[in-house]
C-alpha positions as CSV (number, residue, x, y, z in Angstrom):
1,X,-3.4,101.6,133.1
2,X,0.5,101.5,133.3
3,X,0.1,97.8,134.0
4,X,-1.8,96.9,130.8
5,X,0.3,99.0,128.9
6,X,3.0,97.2,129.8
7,X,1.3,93.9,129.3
8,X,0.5,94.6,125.3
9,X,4.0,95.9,124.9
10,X,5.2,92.6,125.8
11,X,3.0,90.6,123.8
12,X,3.5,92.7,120.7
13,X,7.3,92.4,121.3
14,X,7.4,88.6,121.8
15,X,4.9,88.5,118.5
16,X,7.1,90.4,116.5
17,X,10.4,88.2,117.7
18,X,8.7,85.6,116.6
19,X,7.6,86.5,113.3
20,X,11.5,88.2,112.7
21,X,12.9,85.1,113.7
22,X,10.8,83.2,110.9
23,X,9.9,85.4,108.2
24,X,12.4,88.0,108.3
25,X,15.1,87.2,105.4
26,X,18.6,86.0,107.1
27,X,21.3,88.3,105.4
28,X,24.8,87.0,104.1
29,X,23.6,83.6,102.9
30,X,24.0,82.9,98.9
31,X,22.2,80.1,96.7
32,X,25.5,77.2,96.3
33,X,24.6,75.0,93.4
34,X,25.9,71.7,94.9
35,X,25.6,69.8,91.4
36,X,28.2,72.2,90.0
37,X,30.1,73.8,92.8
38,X,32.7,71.3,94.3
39,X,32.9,71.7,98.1
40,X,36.2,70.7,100.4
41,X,35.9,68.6,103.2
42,X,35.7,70.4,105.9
43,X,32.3,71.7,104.3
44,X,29.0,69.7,105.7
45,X,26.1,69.4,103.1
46,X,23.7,69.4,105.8
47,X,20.0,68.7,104.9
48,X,17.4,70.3,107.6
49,X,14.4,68.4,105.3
50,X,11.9,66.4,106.9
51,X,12.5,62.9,107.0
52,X,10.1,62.0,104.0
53,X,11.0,65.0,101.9
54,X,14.7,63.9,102.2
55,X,14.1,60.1,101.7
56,X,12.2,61.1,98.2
57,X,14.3,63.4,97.3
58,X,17.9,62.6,98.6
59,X,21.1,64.1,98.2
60,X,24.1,62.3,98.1
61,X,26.9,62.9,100.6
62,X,24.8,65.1,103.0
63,X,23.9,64.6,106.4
64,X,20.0,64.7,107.3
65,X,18.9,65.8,110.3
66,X,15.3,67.4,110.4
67,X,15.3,71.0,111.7
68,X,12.8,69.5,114.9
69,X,15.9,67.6,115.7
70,X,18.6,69.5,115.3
71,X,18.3,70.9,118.8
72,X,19.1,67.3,120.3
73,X,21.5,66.5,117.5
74,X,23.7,68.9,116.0
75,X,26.6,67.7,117.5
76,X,26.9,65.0,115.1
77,X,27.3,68.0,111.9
78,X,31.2,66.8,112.0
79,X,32.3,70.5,110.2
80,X,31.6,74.0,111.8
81,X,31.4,74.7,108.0
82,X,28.0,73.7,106.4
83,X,26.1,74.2,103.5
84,X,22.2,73.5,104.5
85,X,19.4,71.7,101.9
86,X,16.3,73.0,102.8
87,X,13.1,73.3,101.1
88,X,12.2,76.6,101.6
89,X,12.5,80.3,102.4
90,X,11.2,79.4,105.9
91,X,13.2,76.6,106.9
92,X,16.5,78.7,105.7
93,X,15.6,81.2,107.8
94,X,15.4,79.5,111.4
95,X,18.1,77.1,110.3
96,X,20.5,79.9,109.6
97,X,19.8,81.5,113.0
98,X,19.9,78.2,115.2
99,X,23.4,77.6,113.3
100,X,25.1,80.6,113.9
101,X,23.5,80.4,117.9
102,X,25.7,77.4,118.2
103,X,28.7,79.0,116.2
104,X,28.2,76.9,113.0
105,X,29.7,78.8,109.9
106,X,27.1,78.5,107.1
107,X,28.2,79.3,104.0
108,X,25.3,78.7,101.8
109,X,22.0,77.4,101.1
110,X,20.5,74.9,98.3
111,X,17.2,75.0,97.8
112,X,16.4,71.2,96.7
113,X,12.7,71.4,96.0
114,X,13.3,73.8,93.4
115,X,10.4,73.0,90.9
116,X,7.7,73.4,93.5
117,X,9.5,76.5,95.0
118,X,11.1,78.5,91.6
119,X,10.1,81.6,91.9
120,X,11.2,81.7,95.7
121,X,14.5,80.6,95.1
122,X,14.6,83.4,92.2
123,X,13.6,86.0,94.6
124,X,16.3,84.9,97.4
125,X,18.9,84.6,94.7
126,X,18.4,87.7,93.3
127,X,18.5,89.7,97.1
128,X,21.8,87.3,97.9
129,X,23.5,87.4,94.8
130,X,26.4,89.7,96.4
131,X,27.6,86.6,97.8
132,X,30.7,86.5,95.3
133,X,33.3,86.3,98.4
134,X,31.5,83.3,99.8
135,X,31.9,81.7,96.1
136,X,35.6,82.6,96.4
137,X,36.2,81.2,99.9
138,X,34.3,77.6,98.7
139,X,37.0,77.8,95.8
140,X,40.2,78.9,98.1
141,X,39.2,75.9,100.2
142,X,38.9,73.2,97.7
């Protein structure tokens, strides 16, 4: 009995890290308009995209490296400070934590595919829209 206790504890744990680590919202990120906001550089645009999405949809200046490779090459993100492209909620989320895991600084997000994903880039704007001092550090460093 205490054995299988113990057992379903476990799992139940390692389910619910998982689903944190995904779907749980990552906190002290804000939405950084890159077509209006001019970055310095020592700020990385870095698009975590899928290859196709990014080639059909590319932004200028950034560096693209899919979030399935960005275990084997993140040394190549020249700045610790990086603004990520991603195209949604989900991919924000584990990008964000993998970042800050190897002591990347990110300061915001973009969501590019925002037609297909408005009214989740509303929702995570509205929840990150405190994010006035990361607007005035972007500033202070251009």
């Amino acid at each position: 009995m205490v054995i299988e206790s113990i057992l379903l504890f476990t799992v139940i744990f390692l389910i619910s890290a998982i689903f944190l680590n995904q779907y749980f919202p990552v906190q002290g990120i804000c939405h950084v308009d890159i077509k209006k906001t001019i970055l310095d550089r020592n700020v990385t645009l870095l698009d975590v995209r899928d290859y196709i999405k990014a080639s059909n949809n590319p932004v200028p200046n950034s560096v693209n490296i899919p979030y399935a490779y960005l275990k084997r090459y993140y040394q190549e993100v020249k700045s610790k400070n990086v603004v990520l492209i991603v195209s949604d909620p989900l991919l924000l989320n584990v990008s964000v934590r993998y970042l800050r895991n190897k002591h990347f600084k990110v300061i915001g997000y973009y969501l590019k595919d925002e037609e297909e994903h408005d009214s989740a880039n509303v929702a995570l704007s509205k929840k990150q829209n405190c994010c006035n001092n990361i607007k005035k550090e972007l500033r202070n460093m251009a």
